[in-house]
Residue frames relative to the residue before (quaternion, step in Angstrom):
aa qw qx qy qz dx dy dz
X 1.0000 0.0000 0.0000 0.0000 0.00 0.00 0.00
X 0.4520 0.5387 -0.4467 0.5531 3.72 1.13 -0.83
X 0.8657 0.3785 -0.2878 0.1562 3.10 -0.36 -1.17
X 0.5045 0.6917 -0.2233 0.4660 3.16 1.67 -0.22
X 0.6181 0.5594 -0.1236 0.5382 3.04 1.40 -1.40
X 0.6090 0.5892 -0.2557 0.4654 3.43 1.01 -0.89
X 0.6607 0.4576 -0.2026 0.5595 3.47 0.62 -1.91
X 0.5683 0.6156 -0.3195 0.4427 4.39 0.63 -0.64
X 0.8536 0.2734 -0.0799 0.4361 3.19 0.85 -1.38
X 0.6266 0.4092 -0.4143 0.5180 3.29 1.47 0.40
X 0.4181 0.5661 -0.5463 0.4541 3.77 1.66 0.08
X 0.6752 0.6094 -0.2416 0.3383 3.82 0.90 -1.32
X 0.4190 0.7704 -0.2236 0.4255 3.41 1.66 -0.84
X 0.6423 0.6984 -0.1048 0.2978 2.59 0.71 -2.43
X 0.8555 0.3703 -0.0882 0.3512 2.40 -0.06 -2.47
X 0.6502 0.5339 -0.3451 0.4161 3.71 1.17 -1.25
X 0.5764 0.6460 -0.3463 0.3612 3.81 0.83 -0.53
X 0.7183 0.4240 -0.1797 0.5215 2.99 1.07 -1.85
X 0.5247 0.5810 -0.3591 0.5080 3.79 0.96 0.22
X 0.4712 0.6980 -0.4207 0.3375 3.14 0.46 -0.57
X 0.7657 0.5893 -0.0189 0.2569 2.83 0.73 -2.22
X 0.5975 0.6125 -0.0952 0.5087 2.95 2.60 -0.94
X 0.4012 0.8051 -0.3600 0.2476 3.24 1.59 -1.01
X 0.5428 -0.6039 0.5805 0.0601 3.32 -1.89 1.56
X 0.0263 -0.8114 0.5614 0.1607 3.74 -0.61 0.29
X 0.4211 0.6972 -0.5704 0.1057 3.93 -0.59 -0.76
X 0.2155 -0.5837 0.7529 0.2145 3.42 -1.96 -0.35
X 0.2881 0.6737 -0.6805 -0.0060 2.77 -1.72 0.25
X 0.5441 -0.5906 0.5169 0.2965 3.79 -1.34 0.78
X 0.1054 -0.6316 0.7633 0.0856 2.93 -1.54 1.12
X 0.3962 -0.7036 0.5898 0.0110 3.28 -1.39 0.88
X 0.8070 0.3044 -0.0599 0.5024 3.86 0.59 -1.12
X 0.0486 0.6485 -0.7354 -0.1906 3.77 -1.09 -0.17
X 0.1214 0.6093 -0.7735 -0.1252 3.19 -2.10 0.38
X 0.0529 -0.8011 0.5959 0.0187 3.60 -1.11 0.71
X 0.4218 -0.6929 0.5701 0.1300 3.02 -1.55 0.18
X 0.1173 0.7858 -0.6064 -0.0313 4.43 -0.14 0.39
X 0.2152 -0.7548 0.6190 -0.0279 3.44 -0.87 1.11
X 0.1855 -0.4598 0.8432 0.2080 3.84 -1.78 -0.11
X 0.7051 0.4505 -0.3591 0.4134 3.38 -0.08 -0.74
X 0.1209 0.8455 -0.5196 -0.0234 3.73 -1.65 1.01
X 0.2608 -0.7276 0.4811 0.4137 3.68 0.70 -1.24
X 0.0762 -0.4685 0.8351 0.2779 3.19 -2.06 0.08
X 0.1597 -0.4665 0.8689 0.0426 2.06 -2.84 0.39
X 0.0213 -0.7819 0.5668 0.2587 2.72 -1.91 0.39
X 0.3173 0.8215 -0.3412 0.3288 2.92 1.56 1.16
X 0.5381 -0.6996 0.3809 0.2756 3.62 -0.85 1.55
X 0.7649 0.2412 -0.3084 0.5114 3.57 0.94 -0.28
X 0.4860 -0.7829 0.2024 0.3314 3.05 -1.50 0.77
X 0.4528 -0.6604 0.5877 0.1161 3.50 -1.50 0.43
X 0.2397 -0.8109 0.4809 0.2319 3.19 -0.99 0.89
X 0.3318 -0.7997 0.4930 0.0850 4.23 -0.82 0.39
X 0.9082 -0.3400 0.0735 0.2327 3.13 -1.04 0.52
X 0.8126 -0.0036 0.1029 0.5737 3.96 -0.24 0.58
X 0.5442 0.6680 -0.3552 0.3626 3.82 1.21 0.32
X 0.4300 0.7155 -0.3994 0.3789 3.38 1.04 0.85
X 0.2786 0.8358 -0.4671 -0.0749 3.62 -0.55 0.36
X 0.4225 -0.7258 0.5207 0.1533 3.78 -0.47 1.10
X 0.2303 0.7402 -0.6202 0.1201 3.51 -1.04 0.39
X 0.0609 -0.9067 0.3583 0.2140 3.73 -1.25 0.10
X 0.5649 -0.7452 0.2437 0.2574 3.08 -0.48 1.22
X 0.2620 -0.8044 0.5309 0.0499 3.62 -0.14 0.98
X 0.4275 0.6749 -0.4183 0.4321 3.54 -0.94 0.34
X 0.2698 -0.6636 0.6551 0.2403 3.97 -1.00 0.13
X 0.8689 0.0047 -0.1632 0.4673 4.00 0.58 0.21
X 0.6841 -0.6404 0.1296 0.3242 3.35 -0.87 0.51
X 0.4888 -0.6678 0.5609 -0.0231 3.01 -0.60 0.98
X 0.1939 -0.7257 0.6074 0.2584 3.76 -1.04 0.24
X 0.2736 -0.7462 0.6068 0.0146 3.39 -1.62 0.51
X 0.1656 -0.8270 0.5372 -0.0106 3.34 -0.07 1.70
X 0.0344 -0.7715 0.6350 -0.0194 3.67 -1.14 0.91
X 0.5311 -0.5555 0.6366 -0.0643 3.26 -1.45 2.02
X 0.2515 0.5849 -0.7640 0.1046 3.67 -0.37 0.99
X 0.0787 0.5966 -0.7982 0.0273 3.88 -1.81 0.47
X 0.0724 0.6305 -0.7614 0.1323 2.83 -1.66 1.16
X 0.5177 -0.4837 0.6731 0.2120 2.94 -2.42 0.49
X 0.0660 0.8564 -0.4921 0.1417 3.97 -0.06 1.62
X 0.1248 -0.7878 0.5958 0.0934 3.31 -0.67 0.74
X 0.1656 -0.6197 0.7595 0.1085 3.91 -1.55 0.02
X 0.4681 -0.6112 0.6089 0.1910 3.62 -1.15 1.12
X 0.8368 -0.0503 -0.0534 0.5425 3.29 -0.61 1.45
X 0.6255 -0.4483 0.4010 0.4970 4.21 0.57 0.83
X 0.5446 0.6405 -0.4897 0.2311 3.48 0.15 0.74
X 0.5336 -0.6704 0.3780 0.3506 3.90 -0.67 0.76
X 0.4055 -0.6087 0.6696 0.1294 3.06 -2.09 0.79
X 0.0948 -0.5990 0.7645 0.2187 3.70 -0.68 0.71
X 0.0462 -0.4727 0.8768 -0.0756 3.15 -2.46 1.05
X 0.0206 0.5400 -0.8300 0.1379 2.69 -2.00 1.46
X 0.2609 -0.5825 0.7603 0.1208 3.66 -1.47 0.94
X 0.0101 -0.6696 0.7279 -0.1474 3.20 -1.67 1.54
X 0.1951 -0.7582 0.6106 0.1195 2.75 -1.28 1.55
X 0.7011 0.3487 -0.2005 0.5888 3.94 -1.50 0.04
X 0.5792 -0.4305 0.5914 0.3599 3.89 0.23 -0.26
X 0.7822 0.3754 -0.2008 0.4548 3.88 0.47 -0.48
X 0.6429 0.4940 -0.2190 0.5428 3.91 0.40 -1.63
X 0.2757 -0.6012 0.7500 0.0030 2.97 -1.09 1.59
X 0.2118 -0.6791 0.6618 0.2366 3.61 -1.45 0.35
X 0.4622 -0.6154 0.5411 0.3389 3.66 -1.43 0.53
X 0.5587 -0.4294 -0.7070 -0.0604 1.06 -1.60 1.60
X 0.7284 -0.5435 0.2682 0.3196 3.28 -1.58 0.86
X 0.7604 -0.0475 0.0031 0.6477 4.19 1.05 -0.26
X 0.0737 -0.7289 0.6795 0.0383 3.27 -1.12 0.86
X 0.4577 -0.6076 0.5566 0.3340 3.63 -1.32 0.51
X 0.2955 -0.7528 0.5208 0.2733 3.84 -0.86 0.90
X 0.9403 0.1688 -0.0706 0.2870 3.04 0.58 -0.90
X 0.6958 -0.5040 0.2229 0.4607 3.93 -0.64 1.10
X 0.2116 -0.7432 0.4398 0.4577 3.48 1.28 -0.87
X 0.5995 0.5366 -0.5104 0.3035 4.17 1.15 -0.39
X 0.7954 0.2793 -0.4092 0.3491 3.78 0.13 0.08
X 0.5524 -0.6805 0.4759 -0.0732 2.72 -2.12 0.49
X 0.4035 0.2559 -0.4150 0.7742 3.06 2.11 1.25
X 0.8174 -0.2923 0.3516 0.3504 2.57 -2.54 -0.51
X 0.0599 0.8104 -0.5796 -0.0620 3.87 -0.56 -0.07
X 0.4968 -0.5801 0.5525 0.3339 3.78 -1.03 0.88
X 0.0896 0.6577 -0.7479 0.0038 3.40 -1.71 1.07
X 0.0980 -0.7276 0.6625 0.1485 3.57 -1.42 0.10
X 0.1126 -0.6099 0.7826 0.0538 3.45 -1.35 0.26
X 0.0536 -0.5972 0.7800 0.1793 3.55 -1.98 0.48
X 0.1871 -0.7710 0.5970 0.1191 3.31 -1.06 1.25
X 0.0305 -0.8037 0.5806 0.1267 4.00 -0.98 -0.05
X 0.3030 -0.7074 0.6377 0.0317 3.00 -1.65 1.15
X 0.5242 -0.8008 0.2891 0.0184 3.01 -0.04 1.47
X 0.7517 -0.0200 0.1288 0.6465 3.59 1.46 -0.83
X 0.1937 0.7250 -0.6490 0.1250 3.21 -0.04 1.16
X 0.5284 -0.6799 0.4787 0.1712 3.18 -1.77 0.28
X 0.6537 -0.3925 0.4312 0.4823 3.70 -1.26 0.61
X 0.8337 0.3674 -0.2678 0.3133 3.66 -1.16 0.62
X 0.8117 -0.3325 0.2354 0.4186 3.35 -1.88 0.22
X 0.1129 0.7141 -0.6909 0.0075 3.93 -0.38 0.95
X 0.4735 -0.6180 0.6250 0.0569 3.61 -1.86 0.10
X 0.3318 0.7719 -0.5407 -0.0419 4.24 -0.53 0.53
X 0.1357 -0.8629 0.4845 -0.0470 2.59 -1.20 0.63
X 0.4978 -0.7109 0.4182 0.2682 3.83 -0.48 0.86
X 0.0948 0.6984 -0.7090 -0.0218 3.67 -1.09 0.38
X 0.0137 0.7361 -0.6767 -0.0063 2.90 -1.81 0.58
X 0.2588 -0.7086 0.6557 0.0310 3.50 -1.47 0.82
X 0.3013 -0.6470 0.6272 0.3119 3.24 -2.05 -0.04
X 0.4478 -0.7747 0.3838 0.2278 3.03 -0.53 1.48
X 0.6605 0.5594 -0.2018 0.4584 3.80 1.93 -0.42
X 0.3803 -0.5957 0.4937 0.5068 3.26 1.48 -1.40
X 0.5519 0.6606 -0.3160 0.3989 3.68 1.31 0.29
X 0.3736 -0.8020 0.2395 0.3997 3.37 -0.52 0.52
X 0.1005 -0.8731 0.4768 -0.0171 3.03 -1.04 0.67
X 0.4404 -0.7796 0.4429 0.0469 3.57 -0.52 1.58
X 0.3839 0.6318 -0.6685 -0.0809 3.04 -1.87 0.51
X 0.6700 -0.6520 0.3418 0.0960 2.84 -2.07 1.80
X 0.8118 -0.0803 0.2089 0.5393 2.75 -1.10 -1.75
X 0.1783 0.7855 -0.5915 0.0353 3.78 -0.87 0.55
X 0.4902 -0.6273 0.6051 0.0034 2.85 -1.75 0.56
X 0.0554 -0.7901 0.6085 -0.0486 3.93 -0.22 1.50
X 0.0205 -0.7820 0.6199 -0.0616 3.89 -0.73 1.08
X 0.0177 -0.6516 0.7385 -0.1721 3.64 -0.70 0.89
X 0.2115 -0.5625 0.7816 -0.1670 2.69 -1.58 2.17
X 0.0295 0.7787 -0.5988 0.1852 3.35 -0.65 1.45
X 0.5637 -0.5769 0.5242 0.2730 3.72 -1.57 0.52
């Protein structure tokens, strides 16, 4: 199983390295927070994602052009037997944020364990927007999240 684990985490290496090379730049001022802190989460063990308790936060973007809009998700996440959680932040139901899914969790342990991610939406528009967390099992296994915490830094 080490060794499996081992040969995973240098495919994961890989992949995060060879990204690099892909990498988004920009700035932009954020001005506002609204958030969202929960006990309450869900499992799934469903390959696409799904969305889960209290993970919804509404805010509006202010400003005459777009502007980007960075979102703070942390949670307490688990995987059945060290397995990963895909998370992706969607705005509107549609807008993927960069990057577009991120594994939460290391996959070696075998409780809940705090993770964070900062996701960003590069170009949003003036007006009433909507985010919201999803997650999946990237295996078909179940896989959990707890208590979390949704932040959005917004114009």
């Amino acid at each position: 199983m080490r060794t499996i684990l081992s040969g995973l985490f240098a495919l994961l290496t890989f992949v995060a390295v060879t990204d690099i090379a892909q990498a988004s730049q920009g700035s932009c001022t954020t001005t506002k927070t609204r958030y969202a802190a929960a006990n309450a989460g869900g499992t799934t063990h469903s390959t696409t994602p799904v969305n889960f308790l209290e993970n919804v936060v509404g805010f509006t973007q202010g400003g005459a052009a777009t502007s980007c809009v960075i979102v703070r998700f942390s949670a307490m996440a688990e995987g059945d037997s060290g397995y990963t959680i895909a998370v992706r932040a969607i705005m509107d139901g549609a807008t993927t944020a960069l990057p577009a899914e991120v594994l939460f969790s290391d996959g070696g342990d075998l409780t809940f364990q705090v993770r964070s991610f900062d996701f960003i939406f590069p170009t949003v528009s003036p007006g009433t927007h909507s985010v919201r967390i999803q997650f999946r099992s990237p295996t078909g296994i179940d896989v959990s999240i707890g208590q979390h915490n949704i932040v959005v830094q917004y114009r």
